[in-house]
TIKE-849763 format. One line per field, with one value per residue (C-alpha): residue number from 0; x, y, z. Coordinates in Angstrom, 3 decimals, always signed. Example, Ala and Ser with C-alpha at 12.3 -4.5 7.8 and 13.67 -1.06 7.14 Angstrom:
! residues 2
num = [0 | 1];
c1 = [+12.300 | +13.670];
c2 = [-4.500 | -1.060];
c3 = [+7.800 | +7.140];
END
This chain:
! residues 335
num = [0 | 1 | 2 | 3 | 4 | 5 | 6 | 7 | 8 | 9 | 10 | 11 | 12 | 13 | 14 | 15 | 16 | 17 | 18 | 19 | 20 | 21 | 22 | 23 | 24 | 25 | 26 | 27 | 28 | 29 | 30 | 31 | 32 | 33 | 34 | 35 | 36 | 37 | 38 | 39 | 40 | 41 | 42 | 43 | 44 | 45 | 46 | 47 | 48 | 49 | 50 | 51 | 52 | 53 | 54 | 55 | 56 | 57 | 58 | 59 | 60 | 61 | 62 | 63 | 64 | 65 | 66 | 67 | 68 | 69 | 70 | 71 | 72 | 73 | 74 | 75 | 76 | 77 | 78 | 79 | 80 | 81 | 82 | 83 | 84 | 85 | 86 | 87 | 88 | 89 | 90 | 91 | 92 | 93 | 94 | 95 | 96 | 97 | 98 | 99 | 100 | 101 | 102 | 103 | 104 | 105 | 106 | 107 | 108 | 109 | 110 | 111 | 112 | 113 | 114 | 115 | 116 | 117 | 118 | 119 | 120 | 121 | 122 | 123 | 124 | 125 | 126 | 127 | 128 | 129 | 130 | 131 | 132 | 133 | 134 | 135 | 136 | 137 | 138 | 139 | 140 | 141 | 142 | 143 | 144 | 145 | 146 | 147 | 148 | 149 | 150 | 151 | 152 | 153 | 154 | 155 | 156 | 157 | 158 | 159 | 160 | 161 | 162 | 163 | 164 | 165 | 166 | 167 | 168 | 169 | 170 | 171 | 172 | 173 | 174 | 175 | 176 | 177 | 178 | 179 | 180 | 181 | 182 | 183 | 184 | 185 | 186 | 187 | 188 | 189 | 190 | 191 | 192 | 193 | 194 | 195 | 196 | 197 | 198 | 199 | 200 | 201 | 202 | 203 | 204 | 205 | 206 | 207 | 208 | 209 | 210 | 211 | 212 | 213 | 214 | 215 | 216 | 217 | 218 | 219 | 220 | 221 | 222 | 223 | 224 | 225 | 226 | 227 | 228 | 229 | 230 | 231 | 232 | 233 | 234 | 235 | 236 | 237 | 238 | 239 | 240 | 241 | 242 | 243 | 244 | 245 | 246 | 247 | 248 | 249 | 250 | 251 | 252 | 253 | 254 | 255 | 256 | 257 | 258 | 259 | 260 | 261 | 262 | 263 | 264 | 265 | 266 | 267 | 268 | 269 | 270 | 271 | 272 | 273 | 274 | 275 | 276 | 277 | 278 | 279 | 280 | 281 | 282 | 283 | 284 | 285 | 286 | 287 | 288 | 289 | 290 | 291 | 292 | 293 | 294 | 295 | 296 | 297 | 298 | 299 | 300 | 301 | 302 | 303 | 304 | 305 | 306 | 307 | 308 | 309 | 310 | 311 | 312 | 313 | 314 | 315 | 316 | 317 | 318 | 319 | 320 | 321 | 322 | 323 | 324 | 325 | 326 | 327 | 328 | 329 | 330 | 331 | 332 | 333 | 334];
c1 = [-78.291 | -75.857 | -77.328 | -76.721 | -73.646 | -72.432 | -74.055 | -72.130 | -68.911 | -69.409 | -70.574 | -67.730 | -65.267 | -66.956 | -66.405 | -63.237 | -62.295 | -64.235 | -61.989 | -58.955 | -59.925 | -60.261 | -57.477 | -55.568 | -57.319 | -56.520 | -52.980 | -52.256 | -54.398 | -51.720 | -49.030 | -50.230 | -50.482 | -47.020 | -45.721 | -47.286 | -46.027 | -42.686 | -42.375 | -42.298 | -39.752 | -37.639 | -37.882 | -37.264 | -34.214 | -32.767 | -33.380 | -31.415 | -28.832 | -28.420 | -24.905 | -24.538 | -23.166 | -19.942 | -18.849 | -18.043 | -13.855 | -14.546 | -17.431 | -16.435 | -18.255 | -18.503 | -14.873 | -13.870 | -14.155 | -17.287 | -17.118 | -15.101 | -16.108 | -15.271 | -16.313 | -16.982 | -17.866 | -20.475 | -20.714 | -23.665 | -23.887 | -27.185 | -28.024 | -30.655 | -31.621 | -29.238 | -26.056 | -26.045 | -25.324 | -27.963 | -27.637 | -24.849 | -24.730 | -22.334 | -22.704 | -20.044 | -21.394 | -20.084 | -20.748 | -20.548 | -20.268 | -22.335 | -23.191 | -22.319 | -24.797 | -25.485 | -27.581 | -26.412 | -24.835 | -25.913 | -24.733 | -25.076 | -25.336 | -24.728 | -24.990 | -23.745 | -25.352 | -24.124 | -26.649 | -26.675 | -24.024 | -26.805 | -25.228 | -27.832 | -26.879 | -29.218 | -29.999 | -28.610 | -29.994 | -29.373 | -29.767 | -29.818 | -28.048 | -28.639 | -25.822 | -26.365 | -28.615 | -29.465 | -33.245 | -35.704 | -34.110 | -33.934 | -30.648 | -29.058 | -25.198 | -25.595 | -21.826 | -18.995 | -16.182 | -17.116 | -14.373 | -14.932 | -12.362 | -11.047 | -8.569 | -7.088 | -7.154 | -9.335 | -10.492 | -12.595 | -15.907 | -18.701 | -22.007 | -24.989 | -28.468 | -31.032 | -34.661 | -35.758 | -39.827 | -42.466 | -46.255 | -45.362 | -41.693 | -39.523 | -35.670 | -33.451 | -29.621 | -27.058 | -23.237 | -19.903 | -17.989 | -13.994 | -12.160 | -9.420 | -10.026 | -7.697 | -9.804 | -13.387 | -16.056 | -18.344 | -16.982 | -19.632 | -23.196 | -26.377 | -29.848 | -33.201 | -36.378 | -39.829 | -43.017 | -45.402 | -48.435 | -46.689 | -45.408 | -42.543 | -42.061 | -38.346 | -38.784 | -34.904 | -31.683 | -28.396 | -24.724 | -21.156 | -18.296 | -14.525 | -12.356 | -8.443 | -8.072 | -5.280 | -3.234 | -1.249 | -3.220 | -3.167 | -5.669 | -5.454 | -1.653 | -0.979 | -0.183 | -2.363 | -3.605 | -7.560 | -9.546 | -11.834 | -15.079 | -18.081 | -21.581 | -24.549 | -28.007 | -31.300 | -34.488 | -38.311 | -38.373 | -34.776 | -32.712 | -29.460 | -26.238 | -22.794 | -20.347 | -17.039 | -15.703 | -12.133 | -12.094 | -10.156 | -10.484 | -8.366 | -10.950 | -14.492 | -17.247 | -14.469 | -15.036 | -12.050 | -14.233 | -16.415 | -17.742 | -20.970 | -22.957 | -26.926 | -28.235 | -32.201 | -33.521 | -32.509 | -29.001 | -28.835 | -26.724 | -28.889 | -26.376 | -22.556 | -22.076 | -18.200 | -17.630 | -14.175 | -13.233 | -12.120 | -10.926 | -11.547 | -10.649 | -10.120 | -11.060 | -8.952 | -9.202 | -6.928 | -3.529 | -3.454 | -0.149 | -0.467 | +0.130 | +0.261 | -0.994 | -2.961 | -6.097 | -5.477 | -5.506 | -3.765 | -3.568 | -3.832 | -2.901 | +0.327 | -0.505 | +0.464 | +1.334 | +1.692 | +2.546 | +5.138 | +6.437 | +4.518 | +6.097 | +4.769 | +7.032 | +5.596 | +5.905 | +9.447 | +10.547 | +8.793 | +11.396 | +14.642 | +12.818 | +12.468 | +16.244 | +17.290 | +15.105 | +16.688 | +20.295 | +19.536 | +18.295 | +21.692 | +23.978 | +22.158 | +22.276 | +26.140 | +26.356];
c2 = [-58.556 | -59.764 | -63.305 | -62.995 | -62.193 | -65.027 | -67.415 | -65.638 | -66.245 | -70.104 | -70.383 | -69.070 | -71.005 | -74.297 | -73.590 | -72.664 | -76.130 | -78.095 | -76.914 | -77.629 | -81.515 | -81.275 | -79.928 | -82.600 | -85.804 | -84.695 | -83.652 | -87.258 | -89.011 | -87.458 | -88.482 | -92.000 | -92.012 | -90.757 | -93.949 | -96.401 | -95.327 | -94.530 | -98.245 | -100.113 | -97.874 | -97.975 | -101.957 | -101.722 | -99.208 | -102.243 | -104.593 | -102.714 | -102.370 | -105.632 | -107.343 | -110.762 | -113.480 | -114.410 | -110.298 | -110.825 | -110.996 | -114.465 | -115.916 | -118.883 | -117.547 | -113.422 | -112.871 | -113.717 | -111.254 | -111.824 | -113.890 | -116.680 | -120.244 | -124.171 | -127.111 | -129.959 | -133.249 | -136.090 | -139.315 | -141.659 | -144.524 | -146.491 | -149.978 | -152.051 | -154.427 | -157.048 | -154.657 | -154.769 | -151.707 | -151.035 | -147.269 | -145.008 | -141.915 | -138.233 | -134.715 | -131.607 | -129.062 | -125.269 | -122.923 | -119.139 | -115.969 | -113.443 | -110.794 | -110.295 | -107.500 | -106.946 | -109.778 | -112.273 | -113.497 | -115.023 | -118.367 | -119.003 | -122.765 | -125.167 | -128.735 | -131.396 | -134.710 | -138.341 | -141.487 | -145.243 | -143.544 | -140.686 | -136.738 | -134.344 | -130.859 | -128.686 | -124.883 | -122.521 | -121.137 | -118.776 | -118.504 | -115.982 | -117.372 | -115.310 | -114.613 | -116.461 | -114.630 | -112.306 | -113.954 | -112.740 | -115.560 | -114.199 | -114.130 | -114.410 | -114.167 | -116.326 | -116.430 | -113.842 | -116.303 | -119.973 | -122.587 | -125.515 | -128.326 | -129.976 | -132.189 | -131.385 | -128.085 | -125.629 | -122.969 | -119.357 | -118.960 | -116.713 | -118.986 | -118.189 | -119.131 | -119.167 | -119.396 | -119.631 | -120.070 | -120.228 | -121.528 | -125.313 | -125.552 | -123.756 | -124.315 | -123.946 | -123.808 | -123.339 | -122.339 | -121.859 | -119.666 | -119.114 | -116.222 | -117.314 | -116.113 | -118.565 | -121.544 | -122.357 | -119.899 | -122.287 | -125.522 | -126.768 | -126.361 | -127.923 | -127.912 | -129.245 | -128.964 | -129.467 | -129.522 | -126.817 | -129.147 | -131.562 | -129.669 | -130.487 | -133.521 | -133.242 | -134.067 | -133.823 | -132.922 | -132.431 | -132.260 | -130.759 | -130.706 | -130.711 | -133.786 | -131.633 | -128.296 | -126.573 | -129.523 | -129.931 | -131.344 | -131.588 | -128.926 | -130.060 | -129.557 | -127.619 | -127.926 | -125.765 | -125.994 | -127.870 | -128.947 | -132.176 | -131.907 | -134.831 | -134.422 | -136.630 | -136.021 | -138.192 | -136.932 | -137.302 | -140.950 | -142.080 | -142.646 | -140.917 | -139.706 | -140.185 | -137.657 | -136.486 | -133.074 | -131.820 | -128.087 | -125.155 | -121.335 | -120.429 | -121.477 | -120.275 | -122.864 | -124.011 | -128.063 | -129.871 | -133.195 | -135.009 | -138.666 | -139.535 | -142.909 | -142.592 | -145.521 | -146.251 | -146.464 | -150.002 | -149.371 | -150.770 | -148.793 | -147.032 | -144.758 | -143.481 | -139.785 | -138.905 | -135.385 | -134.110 | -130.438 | -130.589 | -126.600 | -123.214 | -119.723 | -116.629 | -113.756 | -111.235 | -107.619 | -106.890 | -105.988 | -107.673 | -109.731 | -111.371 | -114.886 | -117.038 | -120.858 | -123.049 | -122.419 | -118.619 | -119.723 | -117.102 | -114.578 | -113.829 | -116.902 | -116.779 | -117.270 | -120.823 | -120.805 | -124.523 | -127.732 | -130.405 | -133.432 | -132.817 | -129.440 | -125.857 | -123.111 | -119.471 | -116.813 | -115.596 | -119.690 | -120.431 | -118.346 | -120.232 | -123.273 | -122.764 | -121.229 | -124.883 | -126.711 | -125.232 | -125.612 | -129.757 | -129.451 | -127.887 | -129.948 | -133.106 | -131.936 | -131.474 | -134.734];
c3 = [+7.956 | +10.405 | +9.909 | +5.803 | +6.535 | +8.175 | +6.470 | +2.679 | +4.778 | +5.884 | +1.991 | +0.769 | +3.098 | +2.457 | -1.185 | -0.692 | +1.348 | -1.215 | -4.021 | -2.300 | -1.269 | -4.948 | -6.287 | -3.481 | -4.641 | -8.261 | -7.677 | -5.522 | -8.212 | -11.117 | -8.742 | -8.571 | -12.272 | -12.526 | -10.301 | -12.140 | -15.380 | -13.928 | -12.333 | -15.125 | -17.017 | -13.819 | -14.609 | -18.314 | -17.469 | -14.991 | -17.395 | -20.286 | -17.706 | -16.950 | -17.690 | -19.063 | -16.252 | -18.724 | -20.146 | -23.907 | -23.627 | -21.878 | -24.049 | -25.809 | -29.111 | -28.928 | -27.856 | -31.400 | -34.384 | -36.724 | -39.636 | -37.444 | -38.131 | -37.471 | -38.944 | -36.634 | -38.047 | -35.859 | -36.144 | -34.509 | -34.910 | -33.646 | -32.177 | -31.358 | -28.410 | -29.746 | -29.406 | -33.270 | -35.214 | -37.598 | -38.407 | -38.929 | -40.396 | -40.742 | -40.325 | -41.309 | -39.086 | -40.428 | -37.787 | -38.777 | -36.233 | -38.175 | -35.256 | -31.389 | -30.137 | -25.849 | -25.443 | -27.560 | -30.750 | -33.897 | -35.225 | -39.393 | -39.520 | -43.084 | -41.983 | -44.545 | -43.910 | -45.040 | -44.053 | -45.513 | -48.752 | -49.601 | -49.577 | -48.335 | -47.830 | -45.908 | -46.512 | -44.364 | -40.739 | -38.365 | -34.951 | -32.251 | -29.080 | -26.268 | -23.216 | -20.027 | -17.880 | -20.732 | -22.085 | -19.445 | -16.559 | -13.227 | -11.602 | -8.347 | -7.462 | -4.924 | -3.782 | -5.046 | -3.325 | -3.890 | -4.327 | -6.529 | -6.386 | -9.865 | -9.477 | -6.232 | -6.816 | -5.341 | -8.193 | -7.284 | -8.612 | -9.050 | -8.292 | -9.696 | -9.421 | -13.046 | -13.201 | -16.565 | -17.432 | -19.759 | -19.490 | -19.942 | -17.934 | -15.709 | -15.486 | -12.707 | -13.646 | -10.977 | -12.508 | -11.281 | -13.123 | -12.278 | -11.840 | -13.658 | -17.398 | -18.506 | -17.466 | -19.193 | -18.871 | -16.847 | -14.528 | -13.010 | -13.703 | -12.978 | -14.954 | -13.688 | -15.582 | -14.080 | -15.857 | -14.106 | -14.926 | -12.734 | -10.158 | -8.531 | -10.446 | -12.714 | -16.005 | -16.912 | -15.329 | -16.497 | -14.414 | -16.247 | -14.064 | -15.120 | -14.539 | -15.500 | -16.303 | -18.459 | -19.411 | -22.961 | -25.741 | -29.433 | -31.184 | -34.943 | -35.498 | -32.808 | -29.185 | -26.321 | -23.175 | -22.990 | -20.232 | -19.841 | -19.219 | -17.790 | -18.395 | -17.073 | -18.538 | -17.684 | -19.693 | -19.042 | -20.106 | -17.821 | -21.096 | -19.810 | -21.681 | -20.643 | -22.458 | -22.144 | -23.843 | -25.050 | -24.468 | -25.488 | -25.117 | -28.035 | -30.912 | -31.256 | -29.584 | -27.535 | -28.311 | -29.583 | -29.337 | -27.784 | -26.910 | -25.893 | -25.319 | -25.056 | -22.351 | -22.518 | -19.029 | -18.339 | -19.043 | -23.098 | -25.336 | -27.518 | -29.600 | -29.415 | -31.098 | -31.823 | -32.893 | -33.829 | -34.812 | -38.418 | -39.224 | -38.242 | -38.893 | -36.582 | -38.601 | -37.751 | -39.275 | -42.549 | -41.299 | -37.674 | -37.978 | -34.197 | -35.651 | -38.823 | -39.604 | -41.944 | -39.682 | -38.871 | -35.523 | -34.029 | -37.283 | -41.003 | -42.739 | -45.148 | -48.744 | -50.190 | -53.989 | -54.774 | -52.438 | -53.347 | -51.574 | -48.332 | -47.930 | -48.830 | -50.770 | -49.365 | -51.834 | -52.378 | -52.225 | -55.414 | -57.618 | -55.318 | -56.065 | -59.978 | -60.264 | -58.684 | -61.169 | -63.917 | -62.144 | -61.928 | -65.627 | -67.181 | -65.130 | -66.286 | -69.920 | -69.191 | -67.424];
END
C-alpha cells in the first residue's frame, strides 16, 4: 500500500514539473514572438522619427509657401571635334512648389523647348523630391563642430556622412552644412558612386565647394547678397563638367545662374550650358504686406493699371495722370 503510495506521489510531481517546463517554454516562446514583432516597429518608430539633415526653415525649396515658382531659361549649345558649333537649342524651365510634407516636397515642372527654330512645349510633370537624408540613406553626423574654410574665412559646419543603395549602385555623399542660416544650406559636398557589380571600382564622382560667400550681386533688378559656387563632375566614361553657380537664399531653388562646359575624356569641349533665372514669385498668403515688387520677391505684388514711357502709374496715379492730360489739352486749345 505504502509502495502505491509513493509511486501516486512521484506521478503526480512529475506531472506537475512537466506542465510547468511547459507552460515556461510556451511563455519564453510568446516572449520571443513578442520581440521580434516589437523590433521592427521599434525600427519603423525611429525611422518616422527621423529628422531631415537641412530642417525645412533652411531648405532652399520647402521654406517658401506653396504655389511659389521661377522660370529659369538654358541654353546649350553643342560642338563637334572641329570646335565647330553644330547644335544649339533653348529651354524655359517653370518650376512649381505644389506640396512640402516631412520627407520631402513636390516640384510641378512645364518645360518649353526651342531647337534648330521649332517650339515644342512639353506636358506637365511632377516630382517628389525627397529631404537629404530622408529616402531610406543611412546617416552619420560625423562631426557637430567642423570648420570649412571659404575664402579665408573659417565657417562652422555640421558634417555628415550618406550611404545611399540599391541592387545595381551604392552612393556615398559626404556634406558640410554651416551653422550660419544665412549662408547656403550645403558648402561643400562630395558624391562618389560605385557600381556593386564592380566593386570598389567608381563609376562617377562629383565635388561642390564655394569660392565667396555673401557678397552683393544683382538678382534680376534687385540687389542681395549671393554666394559662388564650383562644381567638378567626372562620369563612368571620364567626360567631366566644369560649372560655376550664382546662388541666393532669398528665391526658391536658390540658382541665380549658372555656367557649365562639358569636356570628353581627352579634354575637347563637348558642350557649354548657360542658364539664367528669368522670374519668380513668392507666394505669400492674402494679406501678408512684408514687401512689394514686380516679382513678389519679398511680398504681394502692387497692382499695375497701365505702363507709359518706361514708367508705371499704381492705382490712385492713374486719375492725377488723366486730370493733367486734360489740363495740357485746355491750355493748348487756349494757346
Amino acid at each position: 500500500m505504502k509502495k502505491n503510495n509513493k509511486r501516486s506521489l512521484r506521478y503526480k510531481v512529475g506531472i506537475f514539473v512537466l506542465v510547468a517546463f511547459s507552460c515556461s517554454c510556451f511563455a519564453g516562446a510568446a516572449s520571443n514572438e513578442g520581440n521580434k514583432a516589437f523590433i521592427p516597429s521599434l525600427e519603423r518608430e525611429l525611422h518616422a522619427q527621423r529628422k531631415p539633415i537641412i530642417p525645412q526653415e533652411r531648405h532652399i525649396w520647402a521654406k517658401f509657401p506653396e504655389k511659389s515658382w521661377i522660370k529659369i531659361e538654358t541654353v546649350r549649345e553643342e560642338f563637334d571635334r572641329e570646335g565647330n558649333p553644330f547644335s544649339k537649342s533653348t529651354t524655359l524651365e517653370h518650376l512649381t512648389l505644389q506640396k512640402v510634407t516631412r520627407k520631402g516636397y513636390q516640384l510641378e515642372s512645364v518645360n518649353t523647348h526651342h531647337i534648330n527654330g521649332k517650339r515644342l512645349p512639353s506636358p506637365p510633370t511632377l516630382r517628389e523630391v525627397p529631404f537629404l537624408g530622408m529616402n531610406g540613406s543611412k546617416v552619420e553626423l560625423v562631426d557637430a563642430s567642423v570648420m570649412v574654410e571659404v575664402n579665408g574665412y573659417d565657417h562652422p559646419c555640421e558634417k555628415y556622412s550618406i550611404v545611399s543603395s540599391n541592387q545595381e549602385r551604392e552612393v556615398k555623399y559626404t556634406v558640410y552644412v554651416p551653422h550660419n542660416s544665412d549662408l547656403p544650406q550645403v558648402i561643400r559636398s562630395s558624391e562618389e558612386t560605385r557600381k556593386k557589380s564592380e566593386g570598389k571600382a567608381s563609376v562617377s564622382t562629383t565635388e561642390v565647394e564655394a569660392i565667396t560667400l555673401e557678397i552683393p550681386g544683382k538678382v534680376k533688378t534687385e540687389l542681395k547678397n549671393v554666394s559662388y559656387l564650383r562644381l567638378v563632375k567626372v562620369d563612368e566614361n571620364g567626360q567631366y563638367t566644369i560649372r560655376l553657380e550664382t546662388y541666393c537664399s532669398d528665391i526658391p531653388g536658390g540658382i541665380v545662374s549658372s555656367s557649365s562646359n562639358i569636356y570628353s575624356k581627352d579634354g575637347q569641349l563637348k558642350a557649354r550650358i548657360y542658364s539664367e533665372l528669368k522670374d519668380y514669385e513668392i507666394h505669400w498668403p492674402e494679406g501678408d504686406e512684408s514687401g512689394t515688387g514686380h516679382f513678389k520677391r519679398l511680398g504681394e505684388k502692387k497692382k499695375v493699371r497701365i505702363r507709359r514711357r518706361g514708367r508705371r502709374i499704381r492705382e490712385g496715379e492713374e486719375q492725377s495722370d488723366a486730370k493733367n492730360r486734360a489740363s495740357m489739352t485746355l491750355i493748348n486749345a487756349i494757346i
